[in-house]
C-alpha positions, 0 to 999 in steps of 0.5 A: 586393768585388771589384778591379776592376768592368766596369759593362754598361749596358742597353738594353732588349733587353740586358735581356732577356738578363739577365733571360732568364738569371735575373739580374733581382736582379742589375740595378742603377740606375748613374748613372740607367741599368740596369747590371749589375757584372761583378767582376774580378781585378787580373790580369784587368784588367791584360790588359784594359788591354794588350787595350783601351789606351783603357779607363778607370776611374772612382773605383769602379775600374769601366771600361765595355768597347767595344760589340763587347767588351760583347756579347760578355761579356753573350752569356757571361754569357747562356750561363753565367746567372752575372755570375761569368765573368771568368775564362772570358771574358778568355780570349774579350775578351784577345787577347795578340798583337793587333797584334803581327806574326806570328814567322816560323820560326826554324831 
């Protein structure tokens, strides 16, 4: 069992990519919508904290990312045809200098 779970709820069309991918099996019935569960670690989820201030986590420990964040992981979990990419997809959804200033050169 994982830490920590991002639930990705379905549409229809969200669906199809899951199902195009060969993860039928892994669609599940969450609170009466299709979901799927993306595991992940407690350092990950720490980083989606810092990327993502305003996410928050049921009983489950389960968060549910922003629509722009969402497609992009369920378009990584397209490609790879695994829900096991939370390890490449941080480094896609966690950008550790959003809203910092950029540095100008020291000399």
């Amino acid at each position: 069992m994982a830490d920590y779970l991002i639930n990705v709820f379905l549409d229809d069309a969200k669906m199809k990519k899951i199902e195009a991918a060969g993860l039928a099996d892994k669609i599940i019935d969450l609170n009466g919508k299709k979901a799927v569960q993306v595991e992940m670690s407690a350092k990950e989820q720490k980083k989606l904290i810092k990327g993502f201030t305003d996410l928050t986590f049921d009983a489950n420990n389960a968060c549910e990312l922003p629509a722009e964040a969402t497609d992009k992981l369920l378009g990584i979990i397209a490609d790879m045809k695994t829900l096991d990419v939370m390890k490449f997809a941080i480094m896609k959804l966690y950008n550790p200098l959003a809203g910092k200033a950029p540095r100008s050169a020291q000399r």
